[in-house]
SEDONU-504384 format. One record per atom (N, C-alpha, C, CB): residue in three letters; x, y, z. Coordinates in pm, whole numbers, padded with zeros to 5 digits, always signed. Glycine has a CB too. Layout:
BEGIN
ALAXYZ
...
END
This chain:
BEGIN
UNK-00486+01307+02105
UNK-00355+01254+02136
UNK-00308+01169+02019
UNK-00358+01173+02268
UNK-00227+01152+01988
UNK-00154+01138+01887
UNK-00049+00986+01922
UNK-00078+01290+01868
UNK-00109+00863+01865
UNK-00024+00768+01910
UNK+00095+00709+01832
UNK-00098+00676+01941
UNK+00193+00696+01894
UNK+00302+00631+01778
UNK+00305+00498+01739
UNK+00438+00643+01815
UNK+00196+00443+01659
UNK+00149+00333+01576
UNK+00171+00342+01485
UNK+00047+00302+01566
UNK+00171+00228+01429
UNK+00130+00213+01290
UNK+00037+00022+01303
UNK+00313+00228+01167
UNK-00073+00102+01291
UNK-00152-00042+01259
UNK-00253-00072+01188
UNK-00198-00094+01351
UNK-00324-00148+01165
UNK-00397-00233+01043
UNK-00516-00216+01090
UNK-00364-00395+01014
UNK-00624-00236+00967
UNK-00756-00240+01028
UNK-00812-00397+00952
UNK-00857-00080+00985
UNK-00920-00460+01015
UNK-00975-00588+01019
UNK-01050-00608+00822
UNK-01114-00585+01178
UNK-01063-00483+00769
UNK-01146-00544+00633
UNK-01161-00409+00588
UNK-01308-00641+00650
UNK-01233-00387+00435
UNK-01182-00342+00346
UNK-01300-00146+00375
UNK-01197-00475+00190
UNK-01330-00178+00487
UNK-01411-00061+00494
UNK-01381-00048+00644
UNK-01576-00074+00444
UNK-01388+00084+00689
UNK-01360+00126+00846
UNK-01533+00050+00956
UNK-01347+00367+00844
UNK-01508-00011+01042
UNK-01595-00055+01114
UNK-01623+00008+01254
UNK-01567-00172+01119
UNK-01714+00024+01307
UNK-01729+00139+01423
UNK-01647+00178+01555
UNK-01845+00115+01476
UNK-01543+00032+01595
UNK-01460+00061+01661
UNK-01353+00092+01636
UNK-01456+00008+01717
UNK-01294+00115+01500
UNK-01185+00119+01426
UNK-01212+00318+01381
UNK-01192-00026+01282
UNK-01329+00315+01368
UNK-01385+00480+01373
UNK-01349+00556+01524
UNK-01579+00482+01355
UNK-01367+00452+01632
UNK-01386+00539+01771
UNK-01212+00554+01746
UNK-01465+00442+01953
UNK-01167+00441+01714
UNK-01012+00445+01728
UNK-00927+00513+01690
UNK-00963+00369+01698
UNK-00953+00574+01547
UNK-00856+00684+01456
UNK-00910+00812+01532
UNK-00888+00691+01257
UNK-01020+00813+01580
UNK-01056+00986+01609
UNK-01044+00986+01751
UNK-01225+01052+01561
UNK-00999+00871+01823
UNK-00986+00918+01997
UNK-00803+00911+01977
UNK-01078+00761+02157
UNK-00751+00826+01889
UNK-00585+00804+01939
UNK-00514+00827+01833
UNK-00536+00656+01994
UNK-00565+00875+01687
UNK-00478+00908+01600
UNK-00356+00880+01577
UNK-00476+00992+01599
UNK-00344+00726+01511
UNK-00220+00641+01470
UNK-00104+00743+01389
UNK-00277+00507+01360
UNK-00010+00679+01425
UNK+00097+00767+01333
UNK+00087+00705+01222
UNK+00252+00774+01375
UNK+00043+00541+01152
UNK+00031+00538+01037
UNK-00105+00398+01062
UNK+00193+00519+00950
UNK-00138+00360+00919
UNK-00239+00256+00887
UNK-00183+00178+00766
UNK-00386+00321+00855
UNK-00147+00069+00811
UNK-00094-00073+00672
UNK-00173-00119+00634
UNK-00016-00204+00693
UNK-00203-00120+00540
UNK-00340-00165+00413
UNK-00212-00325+00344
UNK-00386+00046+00217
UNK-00321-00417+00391
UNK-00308-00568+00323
UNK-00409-00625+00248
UNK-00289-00669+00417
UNK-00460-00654+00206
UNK-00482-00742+00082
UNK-00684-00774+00099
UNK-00355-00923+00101
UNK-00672-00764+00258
UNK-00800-00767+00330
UNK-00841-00640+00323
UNK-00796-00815+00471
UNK-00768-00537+00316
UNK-00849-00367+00336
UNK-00847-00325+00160
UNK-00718-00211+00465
UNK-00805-00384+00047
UNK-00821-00342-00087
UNK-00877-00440-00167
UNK-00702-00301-00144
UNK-01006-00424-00204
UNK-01076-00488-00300
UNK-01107-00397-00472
UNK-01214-00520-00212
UNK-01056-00285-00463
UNK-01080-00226-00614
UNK-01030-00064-00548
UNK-01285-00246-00695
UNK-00983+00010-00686
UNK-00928+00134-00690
UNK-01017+00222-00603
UNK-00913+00183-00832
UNK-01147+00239-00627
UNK-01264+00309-00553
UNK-01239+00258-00446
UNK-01410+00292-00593
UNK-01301+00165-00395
UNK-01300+00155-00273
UNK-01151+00218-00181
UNK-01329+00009-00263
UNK-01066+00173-00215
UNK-00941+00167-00199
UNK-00918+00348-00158
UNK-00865+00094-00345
UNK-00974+00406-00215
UNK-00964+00557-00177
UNK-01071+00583-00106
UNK-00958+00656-00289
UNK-01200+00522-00124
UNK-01289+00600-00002
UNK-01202+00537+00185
UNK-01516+00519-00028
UNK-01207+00446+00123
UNK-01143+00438+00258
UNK-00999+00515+00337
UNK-01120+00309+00257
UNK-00937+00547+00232
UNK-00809+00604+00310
UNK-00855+00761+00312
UNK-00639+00574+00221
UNK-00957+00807+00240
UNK-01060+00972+00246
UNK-01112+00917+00397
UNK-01239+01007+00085
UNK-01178+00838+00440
UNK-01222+00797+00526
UNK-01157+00769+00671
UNK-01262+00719+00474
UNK-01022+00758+00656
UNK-00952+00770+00752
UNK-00918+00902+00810
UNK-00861+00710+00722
UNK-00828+00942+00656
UNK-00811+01073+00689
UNK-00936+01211+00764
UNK-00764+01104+00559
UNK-01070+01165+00732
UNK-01130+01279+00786
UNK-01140+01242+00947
UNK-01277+01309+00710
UNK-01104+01126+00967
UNK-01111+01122+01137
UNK-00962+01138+01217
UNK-01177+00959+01187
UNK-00845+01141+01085
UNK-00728+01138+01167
UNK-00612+01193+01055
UNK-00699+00973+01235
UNK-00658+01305+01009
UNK-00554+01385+00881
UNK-00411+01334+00886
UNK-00537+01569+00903
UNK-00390+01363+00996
UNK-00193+01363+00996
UNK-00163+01155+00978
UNK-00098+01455+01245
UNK-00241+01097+01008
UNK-00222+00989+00981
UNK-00168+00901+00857
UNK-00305+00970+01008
UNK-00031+00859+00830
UNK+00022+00812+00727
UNK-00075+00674+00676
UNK+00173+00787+00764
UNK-00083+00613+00571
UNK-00134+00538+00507
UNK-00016+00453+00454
UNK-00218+00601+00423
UNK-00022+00344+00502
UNK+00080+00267+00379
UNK+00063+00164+00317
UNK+00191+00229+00412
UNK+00118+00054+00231
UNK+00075-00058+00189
UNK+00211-00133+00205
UNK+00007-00051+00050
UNK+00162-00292+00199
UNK+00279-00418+00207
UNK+00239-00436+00073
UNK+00268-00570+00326
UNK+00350-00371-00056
UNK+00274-00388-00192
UNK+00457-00443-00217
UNK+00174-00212-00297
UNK+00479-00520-00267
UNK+00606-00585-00365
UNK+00586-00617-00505
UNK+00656-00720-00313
UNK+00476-00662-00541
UNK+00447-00736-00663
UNK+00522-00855-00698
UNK+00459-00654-00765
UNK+00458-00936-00762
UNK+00566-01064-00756
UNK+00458-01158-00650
UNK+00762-01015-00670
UNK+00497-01220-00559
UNK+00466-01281-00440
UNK+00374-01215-00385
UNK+00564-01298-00358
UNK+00397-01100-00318
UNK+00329-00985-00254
UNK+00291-00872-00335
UNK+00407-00935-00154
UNK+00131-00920-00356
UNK+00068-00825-00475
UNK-00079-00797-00391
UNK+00046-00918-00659
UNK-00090-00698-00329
UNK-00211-00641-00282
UNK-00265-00604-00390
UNK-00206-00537-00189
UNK-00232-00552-00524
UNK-00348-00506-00632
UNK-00332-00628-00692
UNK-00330-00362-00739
UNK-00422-00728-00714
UNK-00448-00834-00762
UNK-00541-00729-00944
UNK-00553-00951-00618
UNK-00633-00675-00908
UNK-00712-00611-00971
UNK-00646-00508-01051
UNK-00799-00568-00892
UNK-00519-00433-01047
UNK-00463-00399-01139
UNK-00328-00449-01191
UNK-00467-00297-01122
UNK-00384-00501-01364
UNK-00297-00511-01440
UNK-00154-00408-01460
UNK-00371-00519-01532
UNK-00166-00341-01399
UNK-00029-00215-01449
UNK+00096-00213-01338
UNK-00101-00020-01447
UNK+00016-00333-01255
UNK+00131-00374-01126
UNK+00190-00489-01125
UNK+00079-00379-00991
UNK+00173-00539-01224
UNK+00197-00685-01235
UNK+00380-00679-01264
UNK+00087-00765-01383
UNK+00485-00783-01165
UNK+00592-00767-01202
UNK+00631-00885-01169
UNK+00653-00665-01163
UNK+00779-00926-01188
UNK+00801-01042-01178
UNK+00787-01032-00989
UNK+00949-01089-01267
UNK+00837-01141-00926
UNK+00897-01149-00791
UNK+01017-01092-00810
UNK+00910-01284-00730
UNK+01043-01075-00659
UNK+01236-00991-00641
UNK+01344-01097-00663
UNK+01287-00921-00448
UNK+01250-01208-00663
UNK+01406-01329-00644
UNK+01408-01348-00822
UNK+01367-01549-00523
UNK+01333-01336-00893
UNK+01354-01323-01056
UNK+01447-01192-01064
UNK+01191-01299-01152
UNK+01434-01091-00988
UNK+01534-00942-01022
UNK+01638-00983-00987
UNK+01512-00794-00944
UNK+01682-01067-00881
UNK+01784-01101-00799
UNK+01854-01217-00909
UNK+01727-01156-00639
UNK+01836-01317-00990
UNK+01893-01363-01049
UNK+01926-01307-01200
UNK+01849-01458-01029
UNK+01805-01212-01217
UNK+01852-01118-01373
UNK+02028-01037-01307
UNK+01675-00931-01422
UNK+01973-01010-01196
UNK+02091-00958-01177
UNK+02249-00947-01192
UNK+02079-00963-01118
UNK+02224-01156-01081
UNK+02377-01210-01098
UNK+02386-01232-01239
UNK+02417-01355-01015
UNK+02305-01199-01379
UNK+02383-01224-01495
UNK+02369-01072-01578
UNK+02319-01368-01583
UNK+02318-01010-01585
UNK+02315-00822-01612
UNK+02249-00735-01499
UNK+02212-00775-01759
UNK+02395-00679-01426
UNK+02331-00583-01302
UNK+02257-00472-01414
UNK+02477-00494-01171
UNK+02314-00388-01536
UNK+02227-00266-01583
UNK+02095-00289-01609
UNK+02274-00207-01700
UNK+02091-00402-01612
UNK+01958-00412-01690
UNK+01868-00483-01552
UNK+01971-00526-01858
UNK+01908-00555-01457
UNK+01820-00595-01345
UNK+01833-00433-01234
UNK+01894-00770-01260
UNK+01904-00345-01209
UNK+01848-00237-01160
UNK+01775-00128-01254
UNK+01944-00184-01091
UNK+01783-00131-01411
UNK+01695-00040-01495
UNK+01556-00123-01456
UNK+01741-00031-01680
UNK+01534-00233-01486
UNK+01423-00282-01458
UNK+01361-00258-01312
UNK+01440-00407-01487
UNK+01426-00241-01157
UNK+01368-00252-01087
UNK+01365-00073-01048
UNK+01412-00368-01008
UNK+01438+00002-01097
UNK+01383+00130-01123
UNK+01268+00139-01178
UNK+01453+00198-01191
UNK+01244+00086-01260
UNK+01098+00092-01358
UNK+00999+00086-01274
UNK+01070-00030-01469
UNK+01061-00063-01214
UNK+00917-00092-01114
UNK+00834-00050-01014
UNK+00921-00167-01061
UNK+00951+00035-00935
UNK+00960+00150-00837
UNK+00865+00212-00922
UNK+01109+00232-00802
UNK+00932+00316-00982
UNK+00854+00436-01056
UNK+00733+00384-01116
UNK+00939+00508-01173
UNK+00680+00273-01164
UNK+00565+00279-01233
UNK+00444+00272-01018
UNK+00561+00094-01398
UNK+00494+00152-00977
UNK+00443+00146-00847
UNK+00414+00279-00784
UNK+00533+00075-00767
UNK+00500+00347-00757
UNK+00521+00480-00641
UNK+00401+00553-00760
UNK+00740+00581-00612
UNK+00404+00573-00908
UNK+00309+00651-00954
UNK+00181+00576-00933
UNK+00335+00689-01091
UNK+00115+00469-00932
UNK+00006+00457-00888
UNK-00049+00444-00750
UNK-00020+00383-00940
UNK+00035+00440-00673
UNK+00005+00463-00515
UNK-00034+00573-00513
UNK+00111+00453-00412
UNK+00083+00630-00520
UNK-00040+00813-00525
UNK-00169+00839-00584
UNK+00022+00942-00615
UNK-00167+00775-00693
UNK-00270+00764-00744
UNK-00411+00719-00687
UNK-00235+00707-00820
UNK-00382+00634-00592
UNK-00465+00522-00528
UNK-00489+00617-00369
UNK-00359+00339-00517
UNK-00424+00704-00363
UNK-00384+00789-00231
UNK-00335+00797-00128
UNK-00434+00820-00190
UNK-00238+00667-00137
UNK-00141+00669-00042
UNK-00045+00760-00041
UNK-00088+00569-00039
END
């Protein structure tokens, strides 16, 4: 059965009731915070790890950078906060949305990467 969730798990590896849980009720998704990612490896066995108990299950992250930086551990995510984009802005919009295009696109390419 197939539940319309989306919820979190307690730490950075699946624990045995969190196992009974993806393979008896199969969440519609799983939010990865800051507690479920400690390094790139890990970071994928675990969402391989989800998926073999609950395939169709979305994976997501609370990733912003800035303030809200779940990859502490990679350098290639590092960006300002949104309220720094938000004032580049009020003084060059081309250049505060080229920049937060960037940020998008460099982000969205390492998520996949990471296997979300």
């Amino acid at each position: 059965m197939k539940t319309p969730l989306i919820i979190s798990i307690s730490s950075h590896f699946l624990k045995v009731p969190e196992k009974k849980y993806f393979k008896n009720f199969k969440p519609f998704g799983c939010i990865f915070f800051s507690r479920n990612i400690i390094s790139i490896d890990q970071t994928k066995k675990l969402i391989k790890n989800i998926k073999i108990l609950s395939p169709k299950t979305l994976i997501f992250v609370d990733q912003e950078s800035g303030i809200v930086d779940r990859f502490k551990f990679c350098k290639n995510l590092k960006f300002m906060d949104n309220f720094k984009y938000y004032k580049l802005y009020l003084k060059d919009k081309k250049k505060a949305k080229y920049l937060v295009f960037l940020k998008s696109f460099i982000t969205s390419y390492y998520l996949k990467n990471f296997g979300f």
